[in-house]
C-alpha positions, 0 to 999 in steps of 0.5 A: 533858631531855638532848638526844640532840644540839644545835647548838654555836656557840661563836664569831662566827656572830652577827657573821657572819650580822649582817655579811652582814645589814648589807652585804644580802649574804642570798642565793646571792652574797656572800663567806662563800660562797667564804670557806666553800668554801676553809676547808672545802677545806684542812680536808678537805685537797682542792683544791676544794669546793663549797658546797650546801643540803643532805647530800641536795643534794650527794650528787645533785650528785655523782652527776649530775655524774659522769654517772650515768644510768639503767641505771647501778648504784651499790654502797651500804650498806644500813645508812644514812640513805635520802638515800644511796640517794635520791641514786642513785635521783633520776638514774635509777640504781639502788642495789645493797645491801650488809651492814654490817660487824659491828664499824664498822656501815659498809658491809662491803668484802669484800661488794662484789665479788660485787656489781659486774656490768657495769652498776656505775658507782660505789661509795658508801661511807658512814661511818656514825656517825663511823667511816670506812669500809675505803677501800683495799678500796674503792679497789682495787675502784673501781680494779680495775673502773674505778668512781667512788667517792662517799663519804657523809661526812655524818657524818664531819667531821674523821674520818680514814682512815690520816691521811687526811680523809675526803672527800679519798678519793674521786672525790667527798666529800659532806657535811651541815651540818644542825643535829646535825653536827659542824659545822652551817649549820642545812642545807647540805652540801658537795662536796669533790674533788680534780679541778676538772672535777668541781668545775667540774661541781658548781658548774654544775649546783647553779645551774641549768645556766646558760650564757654567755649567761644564761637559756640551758641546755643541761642540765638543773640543779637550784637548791642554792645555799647562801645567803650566810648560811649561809655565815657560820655556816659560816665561823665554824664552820670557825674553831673546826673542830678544837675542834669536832671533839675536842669530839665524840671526846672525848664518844665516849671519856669514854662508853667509859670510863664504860661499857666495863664494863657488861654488856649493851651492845656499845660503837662499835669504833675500828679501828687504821685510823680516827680516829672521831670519834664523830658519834652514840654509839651502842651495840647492846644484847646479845640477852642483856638482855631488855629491847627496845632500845624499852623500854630508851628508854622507861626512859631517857626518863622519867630525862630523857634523850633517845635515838634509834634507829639507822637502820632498813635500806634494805631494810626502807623501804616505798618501795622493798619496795613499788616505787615507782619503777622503779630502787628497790634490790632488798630481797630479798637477806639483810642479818644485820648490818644487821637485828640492829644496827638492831634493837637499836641506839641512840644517846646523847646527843652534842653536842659541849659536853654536860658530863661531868655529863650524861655521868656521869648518862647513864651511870649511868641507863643502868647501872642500868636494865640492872641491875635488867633 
């Protein structure tokens, strides 16, 4: 079986982790953590970062730290995993839900204007799949209607936008080190910021809220430190960033140049604007092939090879159609794009060292599949 991912750790996150075991450095101190922080600061290109156990983690960092609260509302794509949404949901404050954009899957910036009302607070931008989302149409807005912006870059390790990182746009970058990223700790996430306030903020509340003198809170705080060995791995991964990330664009291109002629699939985009950097590779079957985007994984399975389906929408999740929290997003609305892609969409195997052989054989599968179909 090729799998659709699996972790790369092609340098000294052994030494590390034995390190920081050796020196009994295991919890939520030690110097890796601060190590870690500062290289994934510069490699973002923001002055601060701050360290956590999770994607999900540093999302609901930002938004506690940016104040949001209930009676608040925060824009967000449709189109993306449910811990974006989650995020929100867990201060009180409720999603607005916005399409996706046709050809990038992220969210569609010339929709959310007719979105803001006067109880918008933020807008969370999320780059779906590598690609970065159109982030001076979101800007502007954020500007226009003085509103934080919280970029979900879960996905989006080394992504860039007009030469800039993503997670360097924004009031708040937010990024996941689970096991199928670009770079991985196992679990973790990031908060990137240019503001030290903010990152001040963060820093408090993913420890508890603790004030001088210790044990004394006059906040509530949430315990998402990151440990000391997670850190290590993470230091070690940040060593070999730009060759983790090239890895992963590279698996994108040798994909498109394989399948840009083979019918029946719509490839990813990569707009002028973007550097994608091809996080997952997906591909949307075209309505014309019979086959089910199911079947189609079914056939691939059984030549060995393993796929996974795109996100299924917000709009569509239980928890929220069935309403079981008060600040859910209202799923009524009508989301084409976003249906349609997560219908018939997929992704191939990415990790970041598959070989061109897995790749060529990927390929070829697939071609044929569609061919006798």
């Amino acid at each position: 079986m090729i799998p659709v991912c699996k972790p790369w750790l092609p340098g000294n996150e052994k030494k590390y982790i034995d390190d920081a075991v050796e020196t009994n450095w295991i919890s939520s101190n030690g110097e890796y953590i601060t190590r870690f922080e500062e290289d994934f600061a510069q490699f973002c290109k923001t002055k601060y970062a701050a360290c956590c156990t999770s994607g999900l983690a540093a999302l609901h960092l930002a938004c506690s730290a940016l104040g949001l609260k209930k009676g608040d509302e925060v824009i967000a794509p449709t189109f993306t995993m449910a811990a974006s949404t989650n995020a929100i949901i867990f201060t009180g404050a409720k999603p607005v839900l916005v399409d996706s954009d046709p050809e990038t899957y992220c969210i569609d910036a010339d929709k959310i204007e007719e979105k803001i009302t006067e109880r918008t607070k933020a807008i969370m931008p999320v780059h779906i799949y590598g690609h970065p989302c159109d982030m001076d149409k979101i800007n502007y807005l954020a500007k226009k209607y003085n509103l934080y912006v919280i970029e979900d870059a879960a996905e989006a390790h080394g992504a860039e936008y007009n030469g800039k990182r993503c997670g360097s746009m924004s009031d708040v970058g937010c990024f996941s080190f689970y096991a199928n990223k670009i770079i991985t700790t196992g679990e973790g996430g990031m908060c990137t910021t240019q503001n030290k306030e903010i990152a001040d903020r963060i820093k408090k509340l993913r420890n508890h809220a603790f004030d001088h003198p210790r044990f004394v809170h006059s906040e509530v705080g949430f315990n998402y430190r990151i440990t000391n060995l997670q850190a290590a791995i993470g230091c070690a991964q940040m060593e070999n960033a730009k060759m983790l990330v090239d890895a992963r664009r590279e698996v994108g291109i040798r994909y498109n140049q394989r399948l840009e002629k083979v019918k029946g699939l719509i490839l990813p985009k990569e707009k002028s604007y973007a550097k994608n950097v091809y996080w997952m590779y997906g591909v949307v079957l075209d309505e014309n092939v019979r086959l089910s985007r199911d079947e189609l994984k079914d056939k691939l399975a059984e030549e060995g090879i393993e796929t996974r389906s795109f996100f299924i929408p917000m709009h569509q999740q239980p928890a929220y159609v069935n309403k079981t929290a008060e600040n859910v997003p209202d799923c009524s609305g009508s989301f084409p794009i976003a249906d349609r892609i997560s219908r018939r969409g997929f992704y191939l195997p990415s990790s970041s060292n598959i070989s061109d052989e897995e790749i060529d054989y990927v390929c070829n599968s697939l071609e044929q599949i569609l061919k006798e179909n």
